[in-house]
C-alpha positions in Angstrom: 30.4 46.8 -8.3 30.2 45.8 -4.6 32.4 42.6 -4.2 31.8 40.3 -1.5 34.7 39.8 1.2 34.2 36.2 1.3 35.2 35.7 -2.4 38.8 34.7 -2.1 40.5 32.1 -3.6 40.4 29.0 -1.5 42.8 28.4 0.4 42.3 24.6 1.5 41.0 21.7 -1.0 37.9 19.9 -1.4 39.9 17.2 1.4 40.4 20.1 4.0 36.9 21.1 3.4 35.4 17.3 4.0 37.9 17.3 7.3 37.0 21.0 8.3 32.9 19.7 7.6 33.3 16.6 9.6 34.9 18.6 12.3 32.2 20.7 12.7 29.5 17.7 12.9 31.9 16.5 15.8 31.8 19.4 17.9 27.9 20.4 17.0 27.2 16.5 18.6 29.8 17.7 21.2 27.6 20.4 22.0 24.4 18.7 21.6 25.6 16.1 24.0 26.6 18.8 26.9 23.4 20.7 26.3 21.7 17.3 26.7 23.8 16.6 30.2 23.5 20.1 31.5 19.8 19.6 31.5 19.7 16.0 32.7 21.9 16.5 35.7 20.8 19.8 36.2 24.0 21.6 36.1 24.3 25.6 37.4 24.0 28.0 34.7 27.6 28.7 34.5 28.6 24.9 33.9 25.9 25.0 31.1 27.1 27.6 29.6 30.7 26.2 28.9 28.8 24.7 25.8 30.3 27.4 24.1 33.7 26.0 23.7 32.4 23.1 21.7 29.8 25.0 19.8 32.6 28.1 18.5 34.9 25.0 17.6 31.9 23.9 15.3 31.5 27.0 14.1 34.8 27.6 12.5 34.6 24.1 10.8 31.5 25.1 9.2 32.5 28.5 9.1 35.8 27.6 7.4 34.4 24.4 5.0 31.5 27.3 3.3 33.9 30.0 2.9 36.8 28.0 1.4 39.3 29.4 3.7 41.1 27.9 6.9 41.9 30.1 9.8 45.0 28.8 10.2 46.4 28.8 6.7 45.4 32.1 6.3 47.1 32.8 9.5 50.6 31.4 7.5 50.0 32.8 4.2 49.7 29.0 2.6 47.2 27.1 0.7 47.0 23.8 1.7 46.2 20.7 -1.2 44.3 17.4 -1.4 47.3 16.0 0.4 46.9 18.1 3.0 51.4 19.4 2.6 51.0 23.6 2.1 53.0 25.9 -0.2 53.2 29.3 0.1 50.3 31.6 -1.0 50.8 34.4 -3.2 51.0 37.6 -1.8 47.7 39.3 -3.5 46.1 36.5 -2.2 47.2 36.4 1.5 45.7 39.4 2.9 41.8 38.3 1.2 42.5 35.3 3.2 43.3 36.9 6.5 40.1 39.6 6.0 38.0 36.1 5.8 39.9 34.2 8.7 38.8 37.5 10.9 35.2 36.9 9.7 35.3 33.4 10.3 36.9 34.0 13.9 34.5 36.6 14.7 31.3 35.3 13.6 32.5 31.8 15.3 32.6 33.7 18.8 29.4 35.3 18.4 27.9 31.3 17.8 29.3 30.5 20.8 28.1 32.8 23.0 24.9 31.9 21.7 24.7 28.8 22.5 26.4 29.2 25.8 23.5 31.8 26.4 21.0 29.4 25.7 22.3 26.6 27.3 22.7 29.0 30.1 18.9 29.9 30.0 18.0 26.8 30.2 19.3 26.6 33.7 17.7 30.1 34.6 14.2 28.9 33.5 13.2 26.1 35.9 
């Protein structure tokens, strides 16, 4: 049986997930937005292509809202509850967590540099 590395127990509640969500929908209307200025004001390639910043910061909110685990409280070894105060996580559980917070980190880069590509490209193209 093949088990998936992004079942682990959660490590945030359904509150850090809305929060983690809503973060991401800020920062992909962040990106949006620059994308939108680079190509109005015709900006060089390279200033377009700082849309990465806000497009990895989306990223891991989304990243971290689907796979029920937060970067940074995996990073600590706690869960975090409704109210957002943290206790410690147990040990079995702590190393899943930090195997999905690499994921999460890793596959929030590689968004990024996609979108900074493209946004780039669209300066390259005109």
């Amino acid at each position: 049986m093949v088990t998936d590395p992004n079942d682990c127990t959660p490590n945030i509640a359904p509150a850090g997930i809305r929060r983690r969500r809503r973060f991401g929908f800020q920062f992909a209307g962040l990106s949006i937005a620059a994308v939108g200025a680079g190509m109005i004001f015709r900006a060089p390639w390279l200033a377009r292509a700082a849309v990465f910043l806000p497009a990895a910061a989306a990223a891991t909110g989304f990243l971290q809202a689907s796979r029920n685990t937060c970067v940074l409280r995996a990073k600590e070894g706690t869960l975090e509850h409704d109210d957002f105060s943290t206790t410690p996580a147990p040990a079995s559980e702590v190393a899943v967590s930090r195997k999905v917070a690499q994921g999460i980190t890793r596959d929030a880069i590689l968004i990024g540099v996609g979108a900074g590509a493209l946004a780039a490209a669209t300066a390259l193209l005109r």
